[in-house]
DSSP file (Angstrom, degrees, kcal/mol; ACC not computed):
  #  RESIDUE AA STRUCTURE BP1 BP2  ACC     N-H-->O    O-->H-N    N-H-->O    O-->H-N    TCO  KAPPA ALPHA  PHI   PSI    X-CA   Y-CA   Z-CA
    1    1 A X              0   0    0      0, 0.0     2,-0.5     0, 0.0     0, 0.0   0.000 360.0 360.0 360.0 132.8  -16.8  -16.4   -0.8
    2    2 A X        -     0   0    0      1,-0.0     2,-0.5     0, 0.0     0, 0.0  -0.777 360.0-135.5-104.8 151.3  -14.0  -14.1    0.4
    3    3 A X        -     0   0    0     -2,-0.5    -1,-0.0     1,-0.1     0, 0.0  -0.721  18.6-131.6-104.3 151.9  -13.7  -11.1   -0.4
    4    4 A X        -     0   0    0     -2,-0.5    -1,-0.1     2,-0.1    69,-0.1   0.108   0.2-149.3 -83.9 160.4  -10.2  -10.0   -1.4
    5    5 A X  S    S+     0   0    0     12,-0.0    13,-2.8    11,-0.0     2,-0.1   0.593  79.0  61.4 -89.5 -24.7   -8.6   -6.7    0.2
    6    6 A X  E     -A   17   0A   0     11,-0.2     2,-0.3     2,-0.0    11,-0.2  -0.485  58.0-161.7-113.6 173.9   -6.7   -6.0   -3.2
    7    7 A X  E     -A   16   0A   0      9,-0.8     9,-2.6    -2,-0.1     2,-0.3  -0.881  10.2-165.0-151.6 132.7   -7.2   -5.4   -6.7
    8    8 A X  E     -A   15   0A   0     -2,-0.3     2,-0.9     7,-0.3     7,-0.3  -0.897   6.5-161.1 -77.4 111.7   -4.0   -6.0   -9.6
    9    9 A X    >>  -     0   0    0      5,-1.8     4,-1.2    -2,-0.3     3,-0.7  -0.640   1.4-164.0-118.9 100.0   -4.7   -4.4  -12.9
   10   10 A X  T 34 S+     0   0    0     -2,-0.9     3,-0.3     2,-0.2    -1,-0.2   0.807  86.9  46.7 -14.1 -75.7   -2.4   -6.2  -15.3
   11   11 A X  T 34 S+     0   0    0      1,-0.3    -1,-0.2    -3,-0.2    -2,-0.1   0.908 120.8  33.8 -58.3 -38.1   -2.8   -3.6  -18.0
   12   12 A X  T <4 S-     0   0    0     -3,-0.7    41,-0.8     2,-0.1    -1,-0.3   0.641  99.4-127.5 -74.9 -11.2   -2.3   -0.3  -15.8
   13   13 A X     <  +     0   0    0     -4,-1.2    40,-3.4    -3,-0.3    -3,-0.2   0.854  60.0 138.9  30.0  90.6    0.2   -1.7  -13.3
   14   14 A X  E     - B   0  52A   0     38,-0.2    -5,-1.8    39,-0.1     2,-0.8  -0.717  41.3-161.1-155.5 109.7   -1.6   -0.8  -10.5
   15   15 A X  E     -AB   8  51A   0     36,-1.0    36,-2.4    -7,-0.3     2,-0.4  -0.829  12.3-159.3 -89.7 106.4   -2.1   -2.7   -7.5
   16   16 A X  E     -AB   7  50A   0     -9,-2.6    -9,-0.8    -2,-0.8     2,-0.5  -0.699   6.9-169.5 -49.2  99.9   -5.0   -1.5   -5.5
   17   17 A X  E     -AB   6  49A   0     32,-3.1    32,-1.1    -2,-0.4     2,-0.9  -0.930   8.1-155.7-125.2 121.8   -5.3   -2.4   -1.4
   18   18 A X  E     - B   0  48A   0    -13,-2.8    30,-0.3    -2,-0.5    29,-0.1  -0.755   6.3-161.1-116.1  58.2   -8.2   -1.8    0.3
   19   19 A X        -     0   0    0     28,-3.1     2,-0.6    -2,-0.9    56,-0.0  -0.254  34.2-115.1 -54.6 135.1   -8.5   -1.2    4.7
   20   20 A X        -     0   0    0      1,-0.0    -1,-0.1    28,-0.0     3,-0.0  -0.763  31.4-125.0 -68.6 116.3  -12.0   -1.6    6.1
   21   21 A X        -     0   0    0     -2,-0.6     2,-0.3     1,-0.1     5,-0.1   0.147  20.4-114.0 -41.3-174.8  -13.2    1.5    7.4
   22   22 A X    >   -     0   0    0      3,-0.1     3,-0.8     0, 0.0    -1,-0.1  -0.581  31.8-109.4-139.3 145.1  -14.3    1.8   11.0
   23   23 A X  T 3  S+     0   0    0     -2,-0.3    -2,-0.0     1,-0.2     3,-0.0   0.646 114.7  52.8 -83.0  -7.0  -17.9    2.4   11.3
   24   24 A X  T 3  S+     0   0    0      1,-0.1     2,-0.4    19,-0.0    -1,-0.2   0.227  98.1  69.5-118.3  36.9  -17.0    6.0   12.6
   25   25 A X    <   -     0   0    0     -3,-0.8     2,-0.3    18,-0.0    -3,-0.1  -0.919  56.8-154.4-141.1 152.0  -14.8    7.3   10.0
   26   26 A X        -     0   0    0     -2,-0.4    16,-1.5    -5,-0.1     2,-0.3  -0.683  45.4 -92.7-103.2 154.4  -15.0    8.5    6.0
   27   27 A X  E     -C   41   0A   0     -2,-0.3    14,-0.3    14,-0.2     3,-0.1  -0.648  48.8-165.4 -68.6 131.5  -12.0    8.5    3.5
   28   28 A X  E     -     0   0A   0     12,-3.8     2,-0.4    -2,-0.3    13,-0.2   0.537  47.5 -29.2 -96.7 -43.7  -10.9   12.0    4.1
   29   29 A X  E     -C   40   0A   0     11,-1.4    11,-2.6     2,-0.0     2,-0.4  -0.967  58.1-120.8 175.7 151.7   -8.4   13.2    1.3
   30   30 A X  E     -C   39   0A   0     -2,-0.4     2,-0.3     9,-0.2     9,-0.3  -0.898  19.4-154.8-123.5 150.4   -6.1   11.4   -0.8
   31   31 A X  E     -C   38   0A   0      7,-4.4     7,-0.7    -2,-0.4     2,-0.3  -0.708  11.8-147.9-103.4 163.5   -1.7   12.1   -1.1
   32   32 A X  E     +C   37   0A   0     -2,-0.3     2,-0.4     5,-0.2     5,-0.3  -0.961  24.5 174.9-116.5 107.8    0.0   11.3   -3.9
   33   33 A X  E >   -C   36   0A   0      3,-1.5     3,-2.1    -2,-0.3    -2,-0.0  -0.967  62.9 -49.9-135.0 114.8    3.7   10.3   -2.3
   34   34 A X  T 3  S-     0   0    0     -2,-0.4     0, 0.0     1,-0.2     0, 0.0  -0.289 127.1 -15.6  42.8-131.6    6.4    8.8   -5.4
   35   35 A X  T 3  S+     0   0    0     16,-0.1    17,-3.6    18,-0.1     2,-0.2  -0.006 125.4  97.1-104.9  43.6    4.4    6.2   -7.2
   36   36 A X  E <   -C   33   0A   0     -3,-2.1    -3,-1.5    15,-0.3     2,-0.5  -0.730  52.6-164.4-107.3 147.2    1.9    6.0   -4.7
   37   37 A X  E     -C   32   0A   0     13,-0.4    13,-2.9    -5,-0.3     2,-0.3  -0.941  16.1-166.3-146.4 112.5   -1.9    7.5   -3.7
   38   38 A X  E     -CD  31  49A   0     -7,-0.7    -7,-4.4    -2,-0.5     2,-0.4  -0.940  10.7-144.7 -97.7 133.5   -2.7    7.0   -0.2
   39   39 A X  E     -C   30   0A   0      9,-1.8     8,-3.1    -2,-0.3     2,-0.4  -0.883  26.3-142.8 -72.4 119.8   -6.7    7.7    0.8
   40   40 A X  E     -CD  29  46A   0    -11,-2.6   -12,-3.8    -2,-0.4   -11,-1.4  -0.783   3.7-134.9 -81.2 140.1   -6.7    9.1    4.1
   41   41 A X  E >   -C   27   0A   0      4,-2.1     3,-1.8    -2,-0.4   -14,-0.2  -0.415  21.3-118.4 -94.7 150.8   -9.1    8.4    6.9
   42   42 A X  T 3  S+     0   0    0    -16,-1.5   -15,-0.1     1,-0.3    -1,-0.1   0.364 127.2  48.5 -77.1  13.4  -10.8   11.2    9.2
   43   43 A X  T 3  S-     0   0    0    -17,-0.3    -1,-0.3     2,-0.1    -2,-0.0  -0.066 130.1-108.6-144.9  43.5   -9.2    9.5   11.7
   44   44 A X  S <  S+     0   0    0     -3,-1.8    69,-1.6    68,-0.1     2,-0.2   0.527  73.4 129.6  33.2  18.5   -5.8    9.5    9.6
   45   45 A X        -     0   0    0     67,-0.2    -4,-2.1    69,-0.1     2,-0.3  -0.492  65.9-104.2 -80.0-179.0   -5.6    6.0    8.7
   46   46 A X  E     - D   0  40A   0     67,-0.5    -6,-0.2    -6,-0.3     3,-0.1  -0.822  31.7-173.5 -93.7 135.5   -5.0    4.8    5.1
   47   47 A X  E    S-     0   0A   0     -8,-3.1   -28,-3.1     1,-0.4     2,-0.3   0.853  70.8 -12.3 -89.0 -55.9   -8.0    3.6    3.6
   48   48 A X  E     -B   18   0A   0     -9,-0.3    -9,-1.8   -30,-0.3    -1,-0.4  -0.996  60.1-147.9-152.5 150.6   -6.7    2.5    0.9
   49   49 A X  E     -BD  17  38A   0    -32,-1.1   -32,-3.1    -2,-0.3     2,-0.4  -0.853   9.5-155.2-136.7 145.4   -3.2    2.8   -1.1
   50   50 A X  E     -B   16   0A   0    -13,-2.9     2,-1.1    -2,-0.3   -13,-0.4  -0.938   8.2-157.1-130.6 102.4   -3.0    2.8   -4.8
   51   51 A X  E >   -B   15   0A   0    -36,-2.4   -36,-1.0    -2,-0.4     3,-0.6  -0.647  12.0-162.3 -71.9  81.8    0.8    1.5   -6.3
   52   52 A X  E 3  S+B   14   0A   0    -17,-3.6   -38,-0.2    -2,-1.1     5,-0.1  -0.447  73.9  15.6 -96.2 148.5    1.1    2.8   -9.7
   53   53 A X  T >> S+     0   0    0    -40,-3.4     4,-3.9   -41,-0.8     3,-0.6   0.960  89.3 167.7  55.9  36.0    4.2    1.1  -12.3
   54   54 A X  T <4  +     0   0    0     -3,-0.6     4,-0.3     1,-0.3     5,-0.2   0.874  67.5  35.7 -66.3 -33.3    3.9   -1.7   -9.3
   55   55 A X  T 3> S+     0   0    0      2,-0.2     4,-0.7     1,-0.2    -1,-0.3   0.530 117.0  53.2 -99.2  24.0    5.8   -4.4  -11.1
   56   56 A X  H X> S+     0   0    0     -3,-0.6     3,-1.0     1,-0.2     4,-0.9   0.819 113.2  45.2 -93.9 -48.7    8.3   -1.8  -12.8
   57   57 A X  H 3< S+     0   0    0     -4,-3.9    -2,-0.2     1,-0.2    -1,-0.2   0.100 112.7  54.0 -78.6  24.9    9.0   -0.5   -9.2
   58   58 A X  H 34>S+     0   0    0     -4,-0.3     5,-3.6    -2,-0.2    -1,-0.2   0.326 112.4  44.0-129.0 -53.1    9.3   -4.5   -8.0
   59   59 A X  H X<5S+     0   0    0     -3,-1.0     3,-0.8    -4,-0.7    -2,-0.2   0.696 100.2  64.6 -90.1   0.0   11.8   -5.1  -10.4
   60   60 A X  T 3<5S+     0   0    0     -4,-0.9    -1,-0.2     1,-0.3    -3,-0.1   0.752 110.2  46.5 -84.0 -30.1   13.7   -1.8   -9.8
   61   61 A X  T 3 5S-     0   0    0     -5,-0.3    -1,-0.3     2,-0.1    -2,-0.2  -0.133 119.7-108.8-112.3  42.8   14.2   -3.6   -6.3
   62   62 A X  T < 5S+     0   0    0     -3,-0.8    -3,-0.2     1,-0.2     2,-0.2   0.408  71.1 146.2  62.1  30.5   15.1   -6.7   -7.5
   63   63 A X      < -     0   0    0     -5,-3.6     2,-1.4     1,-0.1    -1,-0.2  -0.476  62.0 -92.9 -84.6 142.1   11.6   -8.3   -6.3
   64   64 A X    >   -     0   0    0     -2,-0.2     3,-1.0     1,-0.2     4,-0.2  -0.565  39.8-170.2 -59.2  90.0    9.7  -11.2   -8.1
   65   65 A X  G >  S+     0   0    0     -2,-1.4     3,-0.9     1,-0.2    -1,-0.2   0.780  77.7  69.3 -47.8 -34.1    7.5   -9.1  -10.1
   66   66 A X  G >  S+     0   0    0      1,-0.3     3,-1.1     2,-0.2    -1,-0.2   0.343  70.8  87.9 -75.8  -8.1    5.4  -12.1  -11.2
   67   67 A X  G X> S+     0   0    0     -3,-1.0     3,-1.8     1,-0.2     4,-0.6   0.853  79.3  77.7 -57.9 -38.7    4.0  -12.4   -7.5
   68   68 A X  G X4 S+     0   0    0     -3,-0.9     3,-0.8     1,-0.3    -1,-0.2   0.882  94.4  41.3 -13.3 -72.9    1.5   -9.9   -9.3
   69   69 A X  G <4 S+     0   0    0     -3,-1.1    -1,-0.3     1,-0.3    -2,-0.2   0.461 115.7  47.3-100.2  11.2   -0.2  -12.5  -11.0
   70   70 A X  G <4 S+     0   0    0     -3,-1.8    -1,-0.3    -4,-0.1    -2,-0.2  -0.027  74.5 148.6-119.2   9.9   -0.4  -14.9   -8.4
   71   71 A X    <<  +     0   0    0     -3,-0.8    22,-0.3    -4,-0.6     3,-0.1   0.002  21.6 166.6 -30.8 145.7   -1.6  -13.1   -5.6
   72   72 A X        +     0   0    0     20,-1.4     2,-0.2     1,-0.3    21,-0.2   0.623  69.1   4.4-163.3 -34.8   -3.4  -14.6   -3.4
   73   73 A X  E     -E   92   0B   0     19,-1.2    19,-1.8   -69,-0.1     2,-0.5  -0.972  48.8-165.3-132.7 151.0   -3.1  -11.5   -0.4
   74   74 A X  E     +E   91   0B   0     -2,-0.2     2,-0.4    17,-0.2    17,-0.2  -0.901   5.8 177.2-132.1 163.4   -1.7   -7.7    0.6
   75   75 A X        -     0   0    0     15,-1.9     2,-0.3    -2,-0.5    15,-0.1  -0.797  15.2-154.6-125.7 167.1   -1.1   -5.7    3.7
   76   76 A X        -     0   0    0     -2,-0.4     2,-0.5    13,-0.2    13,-0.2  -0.910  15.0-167.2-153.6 135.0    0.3   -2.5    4.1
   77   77 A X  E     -F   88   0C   0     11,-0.7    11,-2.0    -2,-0.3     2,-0.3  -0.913   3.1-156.1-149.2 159.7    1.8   -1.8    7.5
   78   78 A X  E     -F   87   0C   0     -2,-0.5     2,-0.3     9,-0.1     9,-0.2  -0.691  10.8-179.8-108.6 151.3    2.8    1.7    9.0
   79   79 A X  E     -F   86   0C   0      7,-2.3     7,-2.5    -2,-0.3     2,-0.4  -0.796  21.7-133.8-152.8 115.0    5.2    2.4   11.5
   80   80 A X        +     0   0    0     -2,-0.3     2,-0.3    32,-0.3     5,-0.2  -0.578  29.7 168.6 -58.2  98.8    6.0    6.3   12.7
   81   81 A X    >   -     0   0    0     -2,-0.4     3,-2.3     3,-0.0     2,-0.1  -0.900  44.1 -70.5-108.8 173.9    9.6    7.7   13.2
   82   82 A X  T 3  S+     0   0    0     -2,-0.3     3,-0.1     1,-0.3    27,-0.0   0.061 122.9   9.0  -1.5  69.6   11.6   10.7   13.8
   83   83 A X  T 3  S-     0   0    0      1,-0.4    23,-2.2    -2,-0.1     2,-0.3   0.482 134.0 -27.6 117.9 -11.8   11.5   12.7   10.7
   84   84 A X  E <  S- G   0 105C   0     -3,-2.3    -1,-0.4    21,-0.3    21,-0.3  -0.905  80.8 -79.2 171.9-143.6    8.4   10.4    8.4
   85   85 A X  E     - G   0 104C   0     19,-1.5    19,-1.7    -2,-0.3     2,-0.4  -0.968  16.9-125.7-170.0 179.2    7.6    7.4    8.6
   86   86 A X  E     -FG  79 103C   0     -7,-2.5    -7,-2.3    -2,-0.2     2,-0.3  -0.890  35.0-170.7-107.7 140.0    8.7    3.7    7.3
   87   87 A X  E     -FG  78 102C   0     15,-0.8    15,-1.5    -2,-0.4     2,-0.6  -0.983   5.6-157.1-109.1 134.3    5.3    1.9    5.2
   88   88 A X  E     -FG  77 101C   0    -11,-2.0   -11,-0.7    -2,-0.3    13,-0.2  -0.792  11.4-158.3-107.0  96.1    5.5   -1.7    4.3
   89   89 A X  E     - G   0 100C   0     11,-1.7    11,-3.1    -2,-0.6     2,-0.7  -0.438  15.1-162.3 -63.9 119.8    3.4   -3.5    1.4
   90   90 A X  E     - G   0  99C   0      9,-0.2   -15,-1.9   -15,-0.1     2,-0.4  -0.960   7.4-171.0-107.4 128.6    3.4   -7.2    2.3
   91   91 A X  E     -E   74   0B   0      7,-2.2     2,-0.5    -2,-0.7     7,-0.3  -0.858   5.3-172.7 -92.1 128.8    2.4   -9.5   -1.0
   92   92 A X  E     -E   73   0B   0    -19,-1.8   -20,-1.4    -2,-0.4   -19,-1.2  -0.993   7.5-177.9-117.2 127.6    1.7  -13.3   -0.5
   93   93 A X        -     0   0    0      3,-3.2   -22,-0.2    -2,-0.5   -25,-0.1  -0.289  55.7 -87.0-101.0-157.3    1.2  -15.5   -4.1
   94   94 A X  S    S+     0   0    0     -2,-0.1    -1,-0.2   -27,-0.1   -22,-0.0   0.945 124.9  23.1 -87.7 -79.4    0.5  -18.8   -3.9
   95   95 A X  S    S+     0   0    0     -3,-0.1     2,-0.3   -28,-0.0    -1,-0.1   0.721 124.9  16.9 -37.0 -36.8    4.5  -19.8   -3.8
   96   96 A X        -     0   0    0    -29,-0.1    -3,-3.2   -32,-0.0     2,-0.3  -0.846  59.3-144.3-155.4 156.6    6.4  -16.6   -2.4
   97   97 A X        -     0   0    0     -2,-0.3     2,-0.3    -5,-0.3    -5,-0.2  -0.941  11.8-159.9-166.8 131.6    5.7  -13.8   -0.9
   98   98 A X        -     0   0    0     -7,-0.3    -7,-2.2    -2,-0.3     2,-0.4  -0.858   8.3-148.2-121.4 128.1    7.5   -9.9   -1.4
   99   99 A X  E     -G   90   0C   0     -2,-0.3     2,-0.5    -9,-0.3    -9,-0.2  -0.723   9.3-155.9 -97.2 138.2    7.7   -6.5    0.9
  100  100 A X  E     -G   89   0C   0    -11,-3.1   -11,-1.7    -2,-0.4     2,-1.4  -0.871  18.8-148.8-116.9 100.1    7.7   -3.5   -1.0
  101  101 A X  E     -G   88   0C   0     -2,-0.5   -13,-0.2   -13,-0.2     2,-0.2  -0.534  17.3-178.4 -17.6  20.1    9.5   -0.7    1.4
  102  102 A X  E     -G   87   0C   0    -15,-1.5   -15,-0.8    -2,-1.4     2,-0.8  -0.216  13.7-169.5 -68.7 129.8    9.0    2.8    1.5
  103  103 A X  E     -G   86   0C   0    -17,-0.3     2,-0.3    -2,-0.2   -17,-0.2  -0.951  18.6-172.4-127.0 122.2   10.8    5.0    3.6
  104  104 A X  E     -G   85   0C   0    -19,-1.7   -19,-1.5    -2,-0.8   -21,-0.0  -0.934  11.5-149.0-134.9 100.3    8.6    8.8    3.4
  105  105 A X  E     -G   84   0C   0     -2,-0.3     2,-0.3   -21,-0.3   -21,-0.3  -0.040  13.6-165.9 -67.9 158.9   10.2   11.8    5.0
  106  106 A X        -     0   0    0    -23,-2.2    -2,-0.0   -22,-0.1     4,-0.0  -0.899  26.3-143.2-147.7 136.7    8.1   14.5    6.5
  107  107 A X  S    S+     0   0    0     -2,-0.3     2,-0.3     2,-0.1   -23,-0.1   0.907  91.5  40.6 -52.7 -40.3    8.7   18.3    7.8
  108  108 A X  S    S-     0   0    0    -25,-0.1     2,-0.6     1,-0.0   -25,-0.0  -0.741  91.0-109.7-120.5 153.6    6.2   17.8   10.4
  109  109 A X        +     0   0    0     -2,-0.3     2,-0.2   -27,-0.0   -27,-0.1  -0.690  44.5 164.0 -77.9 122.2    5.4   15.3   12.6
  110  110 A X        -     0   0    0     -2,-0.6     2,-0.5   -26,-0.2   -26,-0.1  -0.801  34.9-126.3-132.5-166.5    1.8   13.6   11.6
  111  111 A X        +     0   0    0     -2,-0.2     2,-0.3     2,-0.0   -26,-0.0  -0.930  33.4 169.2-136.2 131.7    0.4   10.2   12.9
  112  112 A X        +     0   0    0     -2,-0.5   -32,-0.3   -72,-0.0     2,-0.3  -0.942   8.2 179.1-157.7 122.9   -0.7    7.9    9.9
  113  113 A X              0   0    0    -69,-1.6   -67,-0.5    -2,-0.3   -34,-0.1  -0.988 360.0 360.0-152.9 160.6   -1.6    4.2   10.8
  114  114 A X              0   0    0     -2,-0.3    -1,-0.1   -69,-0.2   -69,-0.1   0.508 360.0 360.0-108.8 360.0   -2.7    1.5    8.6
């Protein structure tokens, strides 16, 4: 059997996505960033990122919400510039498959990778 990275919960609209630790780090501390909760890693990765109002914020951006109930995988990948940094939720269903954006500003420069 495989086991999934993600978890959908229909009634909450929340999509759940899940990184495998490394065997020498612990979930650290969690952000709350828009309608997002990133788990942070002691070694500043995202463990795991929590989407909340995922298909409201899907249809706000004119995405196939309904990829939701055919899911089938997700990603998240991060990439550090100048000023934040850019993270991308990738969704695959069984037909189609949707990036969710986020573009996250920061005062300081920190190093987050997914």
């Amino acid at each position: 059997m495989v086991e999934k990275n993600f978890m959908y919960d229909e009634n909450l609209d929340r999509l759940m996505i899940f990184n495998k630790l490394k065997e020498d780090e612990k979930v650290y501390g969690s952000v709350k960033i828009l309608n997002l909760i990133l788990d942070i890693t002691t070694k500043n990765r995202i463990a795991n990122i929590e989407i909340r109002n995922v298909s409201d914020y899907l249809k706000s951006m004119k995405k196939n919400f309904e990829i939701l109930k055919t899911l089938t995988n997700a990603s998240i990948i991060v990439q550090q510039i100048r000023g934040g940094f850019i993270m991308r939720v990738l969704l695959s269903g069984k037909n189609n498959s949707e990036e969710i954006p986020y573009s996250i500003p920061t005062k300081e420069e920190i190093l987050i990778t997914a």
